[in-house]
Each structure stands twice: as structure tokens, then as C-alpha cells.
C-alpha positions in Angstrom: 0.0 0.0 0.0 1.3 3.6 -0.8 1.0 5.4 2.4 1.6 9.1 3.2 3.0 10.4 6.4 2.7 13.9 7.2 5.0 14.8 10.3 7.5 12.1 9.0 10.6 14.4 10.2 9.1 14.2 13.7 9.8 11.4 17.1 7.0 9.4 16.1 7.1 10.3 12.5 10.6 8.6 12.2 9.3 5.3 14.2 5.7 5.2 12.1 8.0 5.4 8.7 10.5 2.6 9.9 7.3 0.3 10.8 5.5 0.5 7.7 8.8 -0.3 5.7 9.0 -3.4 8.1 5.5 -4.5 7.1 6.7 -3.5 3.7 4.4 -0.8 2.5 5.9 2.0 0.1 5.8 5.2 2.8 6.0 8.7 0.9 7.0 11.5 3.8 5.1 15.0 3.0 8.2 17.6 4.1 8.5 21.0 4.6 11.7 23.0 2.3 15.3 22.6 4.1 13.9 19.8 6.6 16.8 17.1 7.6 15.5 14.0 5.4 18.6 11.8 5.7 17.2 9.6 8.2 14.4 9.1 6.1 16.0 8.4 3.2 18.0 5.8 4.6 14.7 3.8 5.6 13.9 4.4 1.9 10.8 6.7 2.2 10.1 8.8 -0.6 10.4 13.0 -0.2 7.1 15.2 -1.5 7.7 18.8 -0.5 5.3 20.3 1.1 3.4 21.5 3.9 -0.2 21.2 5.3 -0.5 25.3 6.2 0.1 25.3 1.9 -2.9 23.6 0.7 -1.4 23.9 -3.3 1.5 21.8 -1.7 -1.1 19.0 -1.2 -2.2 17.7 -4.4 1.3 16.7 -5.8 2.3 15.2 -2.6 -1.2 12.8 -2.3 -0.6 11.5 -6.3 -1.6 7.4 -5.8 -1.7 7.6 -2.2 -3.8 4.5 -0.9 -3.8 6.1 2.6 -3.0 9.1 5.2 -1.6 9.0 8.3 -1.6 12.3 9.8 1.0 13.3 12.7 1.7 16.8 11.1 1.7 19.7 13.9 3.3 22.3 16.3 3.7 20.9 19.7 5.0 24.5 21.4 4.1 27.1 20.0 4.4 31.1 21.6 1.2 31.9 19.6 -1.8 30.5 19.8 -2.9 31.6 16.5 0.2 29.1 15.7 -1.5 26.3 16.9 -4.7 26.6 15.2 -3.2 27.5 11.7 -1.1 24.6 12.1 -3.1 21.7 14.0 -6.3 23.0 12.8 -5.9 24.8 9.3 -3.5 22.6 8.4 -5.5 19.2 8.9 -8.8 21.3 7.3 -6.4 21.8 4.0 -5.1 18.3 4.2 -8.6 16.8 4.5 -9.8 18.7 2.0 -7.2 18.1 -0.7 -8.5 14.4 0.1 -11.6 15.2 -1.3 -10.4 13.3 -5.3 -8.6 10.7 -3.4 -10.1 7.3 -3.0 -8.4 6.7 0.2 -8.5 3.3 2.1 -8.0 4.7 5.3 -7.0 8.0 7.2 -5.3 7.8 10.5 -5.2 11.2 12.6 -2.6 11.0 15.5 -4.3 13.9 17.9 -3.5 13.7 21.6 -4.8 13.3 25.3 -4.5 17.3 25.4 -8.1 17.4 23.1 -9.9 15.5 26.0 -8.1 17.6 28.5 -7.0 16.6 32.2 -8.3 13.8 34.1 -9.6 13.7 38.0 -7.9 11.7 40.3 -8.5 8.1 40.6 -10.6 8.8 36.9 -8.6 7.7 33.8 -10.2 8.7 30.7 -12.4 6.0 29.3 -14.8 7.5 26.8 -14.5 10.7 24.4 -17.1 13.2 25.4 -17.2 16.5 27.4 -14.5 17.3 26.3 -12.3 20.6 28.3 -9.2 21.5 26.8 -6.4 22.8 29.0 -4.6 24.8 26.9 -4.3 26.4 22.6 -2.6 23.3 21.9 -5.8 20.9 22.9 -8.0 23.3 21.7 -6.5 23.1 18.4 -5.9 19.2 18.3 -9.9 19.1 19.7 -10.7 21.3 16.3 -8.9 19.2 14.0 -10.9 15.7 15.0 -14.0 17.9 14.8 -13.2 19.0 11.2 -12.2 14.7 10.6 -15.3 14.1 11.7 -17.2 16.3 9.9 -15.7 15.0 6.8 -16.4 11.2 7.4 -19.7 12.3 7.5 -20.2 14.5 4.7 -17.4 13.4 2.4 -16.9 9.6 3.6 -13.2 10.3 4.4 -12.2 7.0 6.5 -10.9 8.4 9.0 -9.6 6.9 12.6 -8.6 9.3 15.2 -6.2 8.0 18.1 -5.6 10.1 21.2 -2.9 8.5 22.8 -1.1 9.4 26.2 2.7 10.8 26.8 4.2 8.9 24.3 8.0 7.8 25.0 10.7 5.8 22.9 14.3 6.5 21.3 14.4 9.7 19.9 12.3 11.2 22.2 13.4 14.2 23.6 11.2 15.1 26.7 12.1 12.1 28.4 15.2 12.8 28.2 15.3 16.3 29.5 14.1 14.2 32.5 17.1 12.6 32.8 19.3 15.0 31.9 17.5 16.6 35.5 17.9 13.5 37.4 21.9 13.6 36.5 21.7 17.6 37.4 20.0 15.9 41.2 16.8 17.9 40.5 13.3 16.6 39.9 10.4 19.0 39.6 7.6 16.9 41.5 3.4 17.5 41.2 2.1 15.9 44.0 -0.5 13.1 43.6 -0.6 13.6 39.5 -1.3 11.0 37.4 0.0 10.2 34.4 -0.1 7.7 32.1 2.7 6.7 28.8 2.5 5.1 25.7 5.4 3.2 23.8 6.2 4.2 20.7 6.7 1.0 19.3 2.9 0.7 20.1 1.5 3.6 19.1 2.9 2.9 15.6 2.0 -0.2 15.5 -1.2 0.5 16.2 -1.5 3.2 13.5 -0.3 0.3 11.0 -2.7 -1.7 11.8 -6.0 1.5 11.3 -4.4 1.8 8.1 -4.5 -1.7 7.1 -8.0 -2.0 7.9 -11.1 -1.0 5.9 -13.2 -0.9 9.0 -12.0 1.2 11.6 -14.3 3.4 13.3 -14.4 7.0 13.5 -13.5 6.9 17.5 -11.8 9.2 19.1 -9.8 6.4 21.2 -7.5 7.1 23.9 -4.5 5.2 23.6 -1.8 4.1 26.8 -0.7 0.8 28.1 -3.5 0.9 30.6 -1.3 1.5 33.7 -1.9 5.0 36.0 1.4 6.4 37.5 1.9 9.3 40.4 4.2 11.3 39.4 6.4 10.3 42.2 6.9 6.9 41.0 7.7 7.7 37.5 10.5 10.1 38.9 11.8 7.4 41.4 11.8 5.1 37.9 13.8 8.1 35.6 16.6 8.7 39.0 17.1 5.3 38.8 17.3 4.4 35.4 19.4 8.1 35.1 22.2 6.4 37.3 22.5 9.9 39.6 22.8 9.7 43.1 19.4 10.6 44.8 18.1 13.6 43.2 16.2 16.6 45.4 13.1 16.0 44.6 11.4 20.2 44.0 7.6 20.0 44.8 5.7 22.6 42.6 2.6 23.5 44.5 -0.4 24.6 42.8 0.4 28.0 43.9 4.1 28.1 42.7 2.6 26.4 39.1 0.5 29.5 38.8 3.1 31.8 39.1 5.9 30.1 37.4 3.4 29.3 34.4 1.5 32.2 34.3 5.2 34.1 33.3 7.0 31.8 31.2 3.3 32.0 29.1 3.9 35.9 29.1 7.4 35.8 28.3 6.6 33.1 25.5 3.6 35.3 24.5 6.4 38.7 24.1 9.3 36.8 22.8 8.9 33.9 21.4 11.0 32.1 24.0 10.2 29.3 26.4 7.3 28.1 24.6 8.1 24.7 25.7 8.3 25.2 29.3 5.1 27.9 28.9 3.0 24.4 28.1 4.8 21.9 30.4 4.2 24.2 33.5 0.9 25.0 32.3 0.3 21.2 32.2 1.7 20.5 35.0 -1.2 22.9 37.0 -3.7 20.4 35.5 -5.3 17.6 37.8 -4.1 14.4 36.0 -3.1 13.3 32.3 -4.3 9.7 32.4 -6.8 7.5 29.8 -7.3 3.5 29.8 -7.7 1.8 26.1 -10.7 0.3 26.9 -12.5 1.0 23.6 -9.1 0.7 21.5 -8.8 -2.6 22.7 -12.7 -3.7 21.8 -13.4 -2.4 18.7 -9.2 -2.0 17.0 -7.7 -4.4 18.9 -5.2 -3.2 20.6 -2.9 -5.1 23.4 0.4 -2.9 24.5 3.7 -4.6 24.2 5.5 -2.3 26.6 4.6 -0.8 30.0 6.3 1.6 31.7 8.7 -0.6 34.0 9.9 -2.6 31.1 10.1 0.4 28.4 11.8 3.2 30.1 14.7 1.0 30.7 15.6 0.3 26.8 15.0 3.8 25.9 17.0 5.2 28.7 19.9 2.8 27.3 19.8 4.1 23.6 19.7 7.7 25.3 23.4 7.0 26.6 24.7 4.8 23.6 23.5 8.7 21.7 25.0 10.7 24.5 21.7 12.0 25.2 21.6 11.9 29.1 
């Protein structure tokens, strides 16, 4: 099958493009001018130039495509207009230029961020009442709406995954973790839960929507199925860091508010810290957790890799890079 990958460039781009090689499918990779393709090409995955905020960029690059998987999108962004044009705009032009295509399936990677936070003790189970935290869920909460408008008024086969905080090689949140554990300092959200996806999974699970000509709509949430306080996933990274005990910096919800509410400002004014502008503001929420209840029942999908057994192998290919 001739699948295209927007977001190729990307963490789980990289991993999605390697796994449908494996399965042997012919992956085309939709870039954007002057991106590092050299990775890519050596997984032999074909370059289209282009970019979803272009929507002329999108014919050329969709020629014989069979199917779409979708990860295309800005992650931190100072602006919110940024995220909308992007996450929103972006998917709206992609869809669209869908429109002549007779697409086998269309797989939208969105996130747990279009849900919003969880209560304590309450993984996600079901979509619905939905509250964004923040421009970047809004936006990713815009886009699914837009999917779902066109499966029902275009028949685009679309499948929409929302999975949790995905980890793996190459990823580099995770490893600023680390690289904090080695420093002996661990920000700390009392009683938070969280719950993590492998990448290995995620993609694999994305392969298999596309090979299918009967996956639902959804929105699904997506983890390994296992809830985490944040305390025990930062005993897990000190250890697996190889640092001596680290001081362990509890962020109150008071402290959150301050600290967040002025890297947003100074994001907002300059353009710098947009990543820690959204990590602080996330870290105010209640909980990021879902269960894969629904995944499992109606796409089939069984995890591989948990927490406990994952983190390990991807904190080992972090120091065979010199990452940590």
C-alpha cells in the first residue's frame, strides 16, 4: 500500500515510517523546504515537499496515495494563532485536498490534550465533554471535529487515536528528565497521574487502522493501561538516570501559577520558552491519564511495553546517543 505520512521528520514520525517499511508498504514522507530528510532516506521513504498550512503543496504530494496517516503539527508554540493555523488549518487543507482521493483509510494521530486533564482516581475511558487545558488541545480538539465532519459528509475514512505521553528513542522530553535527574533535581506535582505510551505501540497501532477497511471513526484514547503518580515515574527516571538521589522540587499549585503564568507571558512577548510555557501550564492540570478500553474492543489493541519494562531500553539508547 502507498501510504503518506505527514509529520515524517518528527519522534514518532521517524518510528511510524520505519514500521510500515517493516510491514513493507511504500511510505511517501510529506516535508516541509530545508527539513533534515537523511534519516528518512535511509529507511527508503520517498520526499514530496510540502506542507499542510500550503494547501497547493497537497495535491502533488497525495498522487496514488492509498492512505494518510496524519501526525503533522506544532507541539509549542508562543502563539496560539500558531496552533490553530497549524493543528487546525493545516489538517482542514489536508482533508480537503483528500476530497479526489479514493483513500483506504486515514489515520489522525491527535493527543490526550483534546480530552483535557483527568480527575484523580478517573482515567479517561470515553470521548465526550471534552475541556481542553490549553491552545494546543484546543487546536488538536478542532482538528478531530473537522475529521469528523468530513467522514460524514465526504466519507473520508478516518480513525482518530488520542494517545497518552508517548515515549521511545528519539524522544526528547524524556530525556530532559534525565538530563534533570543527573543535574539531582526533579520538579515533582504531588498526587498527579500520568499515564505513557510506547512508541513502538503507538505505531504499530497506526499500521494496523491503516491496514484495515473498518475502523471506526472513535476518538480512542491510547496508553498501556497503567496509571502512574508522578512520584513513582521520577523514582523510575533517577534510577534508570544512574545519579545519586536527586532533590526531589515540589511545585505547588500556587508556585505552578506563578511560574506558568510568566514563562506564558514571556513566551507570548518573545517567542522564548514556549516549551516550558506548556509543560508548566500542564503541569497545573489535575491528571493526564486515559485507559484503552475502547481501542482494545473495537481496533484491537494489546500494549507490548509498559512503563517498567520500556523506560529501561529507551534510557539505554539515550546514553549509547550521548543524550543523558
Amino acid at each position: 500500500m502507498r501510504i503518506l505520512v505527514t509529520g515524517a521528520t518528527g519522534f514518532i514520525g521517524w518510528h511510524l515510517c520505519r514500521a510500515l517499511r517493516v510491514r513493507g508498504h511504500e511510505v511517501r514522507a510529506l516535508v516541509r523546504p530545508g527539513a533534515a530528510i537523511s534519516d528518512l532516506e535511509a529507511l527508503g521513504v520517498e520526499r514530496r515537499t510540502g506542507d499542510v498550512t500550503v494547501p497547493a503543496s497537497l495535491p502533488h504530494a497525495l498522487e496514488g496515495i492509498e492512505a494518510v496517516a496524519h501526525l503533522a503539527g506544532v507541539l509549542n508554540a508562543s502563539r496560539d494563532s500558531t496552533y490553530d493555523r497549524v493543528n487546525r488549518e493545516g489538517t482542514m487543507h489536508l482533508a480537503v485536498a483528500c476530497h479526489d482521493q479514493a483513500l483506504r483509510r486515514f489515520a489522525f494521530v491527535s493527543s490526550l490534550a483534546a480530552q483535557g486533564p483527568s480527575a484523580p482516581g478517573h482515567p479517561h475511558r470515553h470521548a465526550g465533554d471534552e475541556h481542553p487545558y490549553n491552545a494546543y488541545g484546543r487546536s488538536k480538539l478542532a482538528a478531530e471535529a473537522i475529521l469528523r465532519r468530513e467522514a460524514a459528509e465526504h466519507g473520508l475514512p478516518v480513525t482518530i487515536l488520542r494517545p497518552a505521553t508517548v515515549y521511545g528513542p528519539r524522544d526528547p522530553e524524556v530525556a530532559a528528565w534525565g538530563r534533570l535527574a543527573r543535574l539531582r533535581l526533579l520538579p515533582i506535582v504531588d498526587g498527579m497521574e500520568m499515564c505513557f505510551l510506547h512508541v513502538e505501540d503507538l505505531v504499530s497501532l497506526v499500521a494496523d487502522v491503516l491496514e484495515r477497511d473498518d475502523a471506526p471513526v472513535g476518538p480512542f484514547f491510547v496508553s498501556d493501561g497503567e496509571c502512574h503518580r508522578m512520584e513513582r515515574v521520577a523514582d523510575l527516571v533517577e534510577r534508570l538516570a544512574g545519579a545519586p538521589p536527586a532533590l526531589r522540587l515540589p511545585l505547588s499549585p500556587g508556585l505552578l501559577e506563578l511560574v506558568g503564568t510568566a514563562a506564558e507571558r514571556l513566551a507570548r512577548a518573545t517567542g522564548i520558552g514556549a516549551l516550558a510555557a506548556r509543560s508548566l501550564g500542564e503541569l497545573r492540570a489535575s491528571g493526564w491519564a486515559c485507559v484503552p478500553d475502547e481501542a482494545r474492543e473495537a481496533l484491537g489493541f494489546e500494549p507490548r511495553h509498559h512503563l517498567a519494562d520500556g523506560l529501561p531500553e529507551v534510557f539505554a539508547w539515550y546514553r549509547a546517543h550521548g543524550w543523558i
